[in-house]
C-alpha positions as a Python dict, from the first residue, in 0.01 Angstrom:
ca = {
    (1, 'X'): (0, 0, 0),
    (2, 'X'): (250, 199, -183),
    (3, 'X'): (414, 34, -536),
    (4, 'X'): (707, -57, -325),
    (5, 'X'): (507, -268, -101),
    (6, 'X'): (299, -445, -320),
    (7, 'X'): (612, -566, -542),
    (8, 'X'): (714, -709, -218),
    (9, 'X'): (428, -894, -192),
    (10, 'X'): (384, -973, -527),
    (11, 'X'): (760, -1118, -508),
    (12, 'X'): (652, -1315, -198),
    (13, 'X'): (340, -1467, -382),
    (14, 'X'): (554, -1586, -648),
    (15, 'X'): (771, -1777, -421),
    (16, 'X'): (1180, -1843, -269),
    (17, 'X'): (1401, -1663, -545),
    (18, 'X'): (1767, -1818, -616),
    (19, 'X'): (2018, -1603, -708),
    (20, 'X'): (2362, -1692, -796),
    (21, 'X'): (2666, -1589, -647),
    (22, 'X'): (2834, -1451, -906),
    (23, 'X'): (2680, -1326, -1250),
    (24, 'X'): (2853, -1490, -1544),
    (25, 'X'): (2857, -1559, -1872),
    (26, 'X'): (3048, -1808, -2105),
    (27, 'X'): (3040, -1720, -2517),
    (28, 'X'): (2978, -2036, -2716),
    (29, 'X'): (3007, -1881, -3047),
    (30, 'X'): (3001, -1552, -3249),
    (31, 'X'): (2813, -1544, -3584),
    (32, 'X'): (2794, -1295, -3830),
    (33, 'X'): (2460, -1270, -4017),
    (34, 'X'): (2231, -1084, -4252),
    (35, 'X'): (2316, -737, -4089),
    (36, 'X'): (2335, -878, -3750),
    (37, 'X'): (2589, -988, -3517),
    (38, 'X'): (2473, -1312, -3278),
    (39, 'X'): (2643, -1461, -2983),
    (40, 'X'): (2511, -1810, -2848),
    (41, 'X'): (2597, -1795, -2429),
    (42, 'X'): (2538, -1978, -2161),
    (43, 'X'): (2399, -1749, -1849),
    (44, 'X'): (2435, -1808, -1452),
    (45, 'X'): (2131, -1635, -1381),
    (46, 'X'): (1974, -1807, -1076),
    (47, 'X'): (2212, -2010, -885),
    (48, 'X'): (2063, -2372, -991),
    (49, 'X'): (2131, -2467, -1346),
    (50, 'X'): (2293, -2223, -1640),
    (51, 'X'): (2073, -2100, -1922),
    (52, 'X'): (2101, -2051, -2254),
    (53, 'X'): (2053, -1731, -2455),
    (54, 'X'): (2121, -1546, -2754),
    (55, 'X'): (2207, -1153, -2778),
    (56, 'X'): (2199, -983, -3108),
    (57, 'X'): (2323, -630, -3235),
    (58, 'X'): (2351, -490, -3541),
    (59, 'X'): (2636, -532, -3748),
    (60, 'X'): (2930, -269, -3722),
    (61, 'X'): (2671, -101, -3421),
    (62, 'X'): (2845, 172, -3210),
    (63, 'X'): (2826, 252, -2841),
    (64, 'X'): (2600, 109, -2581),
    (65, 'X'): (2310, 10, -2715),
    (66, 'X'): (1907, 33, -2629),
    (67, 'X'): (1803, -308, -2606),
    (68, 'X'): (1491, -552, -2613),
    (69, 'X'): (1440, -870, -2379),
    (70, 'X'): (1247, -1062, -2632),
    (71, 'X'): (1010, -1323, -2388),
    (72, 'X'): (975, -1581, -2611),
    (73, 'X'): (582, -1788, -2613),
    (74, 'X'): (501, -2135, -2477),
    (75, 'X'): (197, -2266, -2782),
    (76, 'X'): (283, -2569, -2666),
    (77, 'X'): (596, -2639, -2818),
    (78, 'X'): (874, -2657, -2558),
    (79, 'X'): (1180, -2721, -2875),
    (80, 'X'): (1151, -2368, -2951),
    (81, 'X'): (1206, -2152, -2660),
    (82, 'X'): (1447, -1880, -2748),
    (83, 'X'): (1484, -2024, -3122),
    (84, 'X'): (1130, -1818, -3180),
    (85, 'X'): (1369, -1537, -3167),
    (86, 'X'): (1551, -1659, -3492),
    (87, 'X'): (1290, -1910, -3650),
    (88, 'X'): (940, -1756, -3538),
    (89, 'X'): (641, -1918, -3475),
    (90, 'X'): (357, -2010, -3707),
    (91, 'X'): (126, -1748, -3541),
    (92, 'X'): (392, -1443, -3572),
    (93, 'X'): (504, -1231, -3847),
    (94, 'X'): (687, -1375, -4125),
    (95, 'X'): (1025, -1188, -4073),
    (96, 'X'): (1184, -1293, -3757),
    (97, 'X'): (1202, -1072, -3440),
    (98, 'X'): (1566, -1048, -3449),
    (99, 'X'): (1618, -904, -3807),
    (100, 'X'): (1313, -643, -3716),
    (101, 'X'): (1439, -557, -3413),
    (102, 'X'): (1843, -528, -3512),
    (103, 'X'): (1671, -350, -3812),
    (104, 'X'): (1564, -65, -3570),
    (105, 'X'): (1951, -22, -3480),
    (106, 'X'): (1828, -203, -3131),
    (107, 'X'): (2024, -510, -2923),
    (108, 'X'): (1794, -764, -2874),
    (109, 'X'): (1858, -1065, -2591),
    (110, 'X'): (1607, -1388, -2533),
    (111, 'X'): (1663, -1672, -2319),
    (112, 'X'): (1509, -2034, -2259),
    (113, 'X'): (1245, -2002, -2015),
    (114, 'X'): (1237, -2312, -1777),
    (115, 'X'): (1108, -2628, -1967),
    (116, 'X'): (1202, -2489, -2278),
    (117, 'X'): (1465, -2583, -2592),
    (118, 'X'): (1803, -2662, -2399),
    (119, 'X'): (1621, -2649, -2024),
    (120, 'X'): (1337, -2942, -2136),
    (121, 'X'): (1452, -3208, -1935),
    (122, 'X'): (1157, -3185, -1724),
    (123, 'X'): (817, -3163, -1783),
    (124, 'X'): (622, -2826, -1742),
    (125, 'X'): (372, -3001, -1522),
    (126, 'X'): (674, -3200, -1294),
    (127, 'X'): (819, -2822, -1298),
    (128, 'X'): (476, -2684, -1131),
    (129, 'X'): (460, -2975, -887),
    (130, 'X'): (807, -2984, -768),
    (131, 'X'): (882, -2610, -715),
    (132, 'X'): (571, -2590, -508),
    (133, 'X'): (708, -2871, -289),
    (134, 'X'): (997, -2631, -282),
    (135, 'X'): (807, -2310, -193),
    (136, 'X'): (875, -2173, -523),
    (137, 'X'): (602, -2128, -831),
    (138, 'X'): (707, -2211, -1220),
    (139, 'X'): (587, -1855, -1306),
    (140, 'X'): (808, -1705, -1085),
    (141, 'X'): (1102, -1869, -1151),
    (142, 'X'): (1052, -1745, -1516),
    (143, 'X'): (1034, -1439, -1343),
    (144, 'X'): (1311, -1440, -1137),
    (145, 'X'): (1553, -1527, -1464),
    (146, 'X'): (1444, -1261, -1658),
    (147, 'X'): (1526, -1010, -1379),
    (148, 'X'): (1895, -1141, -1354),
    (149, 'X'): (1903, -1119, -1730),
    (150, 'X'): (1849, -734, -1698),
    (151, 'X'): (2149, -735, -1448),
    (152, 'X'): (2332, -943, -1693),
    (153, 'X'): (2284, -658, -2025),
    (154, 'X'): (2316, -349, -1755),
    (155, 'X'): (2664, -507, -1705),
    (156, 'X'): (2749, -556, -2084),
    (157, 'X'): (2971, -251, -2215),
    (158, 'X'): (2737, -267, -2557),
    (159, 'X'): (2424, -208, -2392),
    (160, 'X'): (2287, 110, -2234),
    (161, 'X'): (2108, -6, -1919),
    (162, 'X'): (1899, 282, -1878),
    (163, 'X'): (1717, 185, -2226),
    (164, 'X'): (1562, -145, -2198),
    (165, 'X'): (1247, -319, -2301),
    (166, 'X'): (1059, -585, -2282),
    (167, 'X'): (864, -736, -2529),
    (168, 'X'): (654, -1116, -2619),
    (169, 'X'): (317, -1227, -2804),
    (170, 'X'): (120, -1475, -2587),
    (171, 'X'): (314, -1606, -2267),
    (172, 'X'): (599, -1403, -2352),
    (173, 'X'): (313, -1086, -2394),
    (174, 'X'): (258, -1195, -1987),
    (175, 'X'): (593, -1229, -1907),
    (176, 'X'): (724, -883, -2038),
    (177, 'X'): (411, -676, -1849),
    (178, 'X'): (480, -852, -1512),
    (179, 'X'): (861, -798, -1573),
    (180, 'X'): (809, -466, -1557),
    (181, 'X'): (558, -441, -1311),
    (182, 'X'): (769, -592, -1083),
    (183, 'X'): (1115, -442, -1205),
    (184, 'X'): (1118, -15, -1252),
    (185, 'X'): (1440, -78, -1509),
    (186, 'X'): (1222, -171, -1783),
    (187, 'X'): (1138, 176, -1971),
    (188, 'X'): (931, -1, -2240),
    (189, 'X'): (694, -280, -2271),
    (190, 'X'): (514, -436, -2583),
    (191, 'X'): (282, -720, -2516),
    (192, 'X'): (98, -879, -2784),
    (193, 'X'): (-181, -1124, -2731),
    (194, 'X'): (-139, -1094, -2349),
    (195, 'X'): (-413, -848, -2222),
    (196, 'X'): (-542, -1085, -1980),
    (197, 'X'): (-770, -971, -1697),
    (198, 'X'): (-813, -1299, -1526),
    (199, 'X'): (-1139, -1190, -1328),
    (200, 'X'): (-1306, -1208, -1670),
    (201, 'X'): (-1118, -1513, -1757),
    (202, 'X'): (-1293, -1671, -1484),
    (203, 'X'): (-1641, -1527, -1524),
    (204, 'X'): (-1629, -1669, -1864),
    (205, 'X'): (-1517, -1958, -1776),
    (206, 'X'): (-1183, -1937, -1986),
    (207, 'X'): (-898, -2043, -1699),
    (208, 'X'): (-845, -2362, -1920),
    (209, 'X'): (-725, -2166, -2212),
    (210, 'X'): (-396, -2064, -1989),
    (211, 'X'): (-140, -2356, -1894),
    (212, 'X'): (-44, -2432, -1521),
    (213, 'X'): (256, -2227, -1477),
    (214, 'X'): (62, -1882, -1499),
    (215, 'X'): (-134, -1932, -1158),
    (216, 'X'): (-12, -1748, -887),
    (217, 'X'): (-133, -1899, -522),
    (218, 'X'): (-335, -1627, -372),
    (219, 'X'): (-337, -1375, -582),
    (220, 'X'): (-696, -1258, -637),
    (221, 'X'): (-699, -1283, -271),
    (222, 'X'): (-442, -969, -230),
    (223, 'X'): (-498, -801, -586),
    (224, 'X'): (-656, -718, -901),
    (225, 'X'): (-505, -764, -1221),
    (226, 'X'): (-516, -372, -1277),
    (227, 'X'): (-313, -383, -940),
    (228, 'X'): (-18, -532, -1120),
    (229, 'X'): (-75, -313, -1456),
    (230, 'X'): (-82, 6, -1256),
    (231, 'X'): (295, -65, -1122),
    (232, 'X'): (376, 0, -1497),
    (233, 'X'): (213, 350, -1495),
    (234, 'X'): (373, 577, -1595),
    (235, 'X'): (635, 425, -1798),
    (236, 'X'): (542, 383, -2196),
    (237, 'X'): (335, -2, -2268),
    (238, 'X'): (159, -83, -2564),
    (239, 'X'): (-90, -381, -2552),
    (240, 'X'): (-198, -555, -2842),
    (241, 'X'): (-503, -856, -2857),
    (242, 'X'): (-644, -957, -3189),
    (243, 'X'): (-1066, -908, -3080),
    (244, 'X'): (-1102, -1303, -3127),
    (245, 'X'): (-904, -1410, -2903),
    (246, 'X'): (-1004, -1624, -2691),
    (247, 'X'): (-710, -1631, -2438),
    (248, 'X'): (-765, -1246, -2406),
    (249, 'X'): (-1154, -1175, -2368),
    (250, 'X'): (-1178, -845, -2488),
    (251, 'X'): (-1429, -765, -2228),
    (252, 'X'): (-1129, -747, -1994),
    (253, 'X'): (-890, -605, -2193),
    (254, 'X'): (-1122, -298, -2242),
    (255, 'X'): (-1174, -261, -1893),
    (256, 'X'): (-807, -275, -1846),
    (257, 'X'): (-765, -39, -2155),
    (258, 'X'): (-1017, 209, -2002),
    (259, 'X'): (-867, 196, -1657),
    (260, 'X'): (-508, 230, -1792),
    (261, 'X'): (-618, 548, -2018),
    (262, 'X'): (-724, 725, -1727),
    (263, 'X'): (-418, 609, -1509),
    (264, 'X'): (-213, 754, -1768),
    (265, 'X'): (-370, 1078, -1797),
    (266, 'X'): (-369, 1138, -1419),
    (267, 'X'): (23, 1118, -1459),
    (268, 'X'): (33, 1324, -1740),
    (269, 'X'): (157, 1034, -1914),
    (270, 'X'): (-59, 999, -2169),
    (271, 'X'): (131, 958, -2499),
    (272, 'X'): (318, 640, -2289),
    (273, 'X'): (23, 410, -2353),
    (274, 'X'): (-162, 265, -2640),
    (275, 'X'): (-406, -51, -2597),
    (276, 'X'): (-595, -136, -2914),
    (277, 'X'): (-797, -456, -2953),
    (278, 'X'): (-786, -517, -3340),
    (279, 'X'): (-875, -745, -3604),
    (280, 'X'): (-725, -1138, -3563),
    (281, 'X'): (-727, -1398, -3306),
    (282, 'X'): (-437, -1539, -3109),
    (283, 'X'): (-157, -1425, -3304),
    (284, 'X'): (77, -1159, -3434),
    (285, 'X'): (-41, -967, -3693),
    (286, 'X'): (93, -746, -3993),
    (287, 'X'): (-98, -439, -3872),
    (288, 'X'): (38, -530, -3519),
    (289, 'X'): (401, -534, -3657),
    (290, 'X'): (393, -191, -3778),
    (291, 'X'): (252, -73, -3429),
    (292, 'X'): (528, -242, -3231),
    (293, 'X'): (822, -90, -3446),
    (294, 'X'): (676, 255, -3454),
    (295, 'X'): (604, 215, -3062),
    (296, 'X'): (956, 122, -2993),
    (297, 'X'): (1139, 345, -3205),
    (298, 'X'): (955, 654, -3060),
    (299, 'X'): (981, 538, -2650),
    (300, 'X'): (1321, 337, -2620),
}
């Protein structure tokens, strides 16, 4: 199957996409903060229910912009959402993603995934059931907003649409290497605690370590998880997993490491990827910071 295909059926796997008829946005407020500039708006990105977001840029920033989708994390706590961007999280860095990445002269933009912050009115596992019943799947849904979001900031003025990434520790790690599996606009990826081969999460009997929305019906049965990893080749990715974590068995992200290294190679790509498995568990850490930065500021 050529990459073309298998997004197709990768698409199809994941389920009925809604797309709205018109792409808007609506600009609740403007704020000016410590060297940043953030706008709270309210996004049409799927044709069913609006969704909240933030976009940040650096203060007194000029011209269109490179810019980050920041996937925020699930840990459980569904009042965060895309307040992780501005708050954290208790396993991330201390200095919040938005003053790092603004800091790097980068636009950053993070929405609430479904059952998150301002879209919690239903419960992740009603949200499984009932888009099933619908033909749809939870993770694809996710999906499916964070590829209107990229039309959304290649329509924005500020941004320069041919100099986006994607980037998220732990679901938001997931999300930002399937976005750009499945979409060729994303030029950079950083995932951090999200090197999950799930053949080895089932040999080791680890399935139960990942919520309900991440399952995709059939899968295994048309693909590999290096399948979907390979559509990012040969575009830059670095993958970050601390070597005790659990959610990530190292055994797999090695093989995926190893596989990746030699993808990248045969493309003559092979300053575009770095995956390390360092010291830590599930979680962000200050080694891992420095990594990120330095990746981003040298590929986007």
């Amino acid at each position: 199957m050529t990459a073309a295909e298998i997004r197709r059926k990768l698409i199809s796997l994941l389920g009925d996409r809604s797309i709205p008829e018109v792409l808007e946005d609506r600009v609740l407020t403007v704020e000016r903060k410590q060297g940043y500039t953030l706008e709270t708006l309210m996004l049409s990105l799927n044709g069913i229910e609006s969704v909240p977001a933030y976009f940040a840029k650096p203060v007194n920033a000029s011209g269109p912009l490179p810019s980050v989708i920041y996937c925020h994390s699930h840990g459980g706590n569904f009042e965060n959402g895309k307040d992780e961007l501005l708050t954290g999280s208790p396993y991330l860095d201390e200095q919040p993603f938005v003053e790092a990445i603004t800091g790097l002269g980068f636009a950053v933009c993070s929405i609430d995934m479904w059952g998150f912050n301002e879209r919690k009115g239903k419960q992740e596992s009603e949200l499984v059931k009932e888009m099933l019943l619908k033909g749809q799947t939870l993770w694809g849904m996710r999906i499916y907003d964070s590829i209107s979001l990229i039309d959304y900031l290649q329509s924005r003025p500020d941004v320069d649409g041919e100099r986006i990434a994607a980037m998220g520790m732990s679901m938001g790690g997931l999300m930002s290497w399937w976005l750009s599996a499945l979409d060729e606009r994303v030029k950079v990826t950083v995932d951090i605690a999200a090197q999950v081969h799930i053949e080895t999460l089932m040999e080791k009997r680890g399935l139960d370590h990942h919520g309900f929305y991440y399952f995709v019906p059939g899968l295994l049965k048309y693909f590999s998880t290096l399948a979907v990893q390979e559509l990012i080749v040969p575009r830059a990715r670095l993958s970050l997993i601390g070597k005790g974590d659990r959610l990530c068995p190292s055994e797999g992200a090695g093989f995926l490491n190893g596989r990746l290294q030699e993808l990248y190679k045969e493309k003559q790509a092979s300053g575009h990827w770095d995956g390390r498995i360092l010291t830590g568990g599930h979680q962000e850490t200050k080694e891992m910071r420095e990594l990120w930065k330095a990746f981003l500021m040298e590929h986007l």
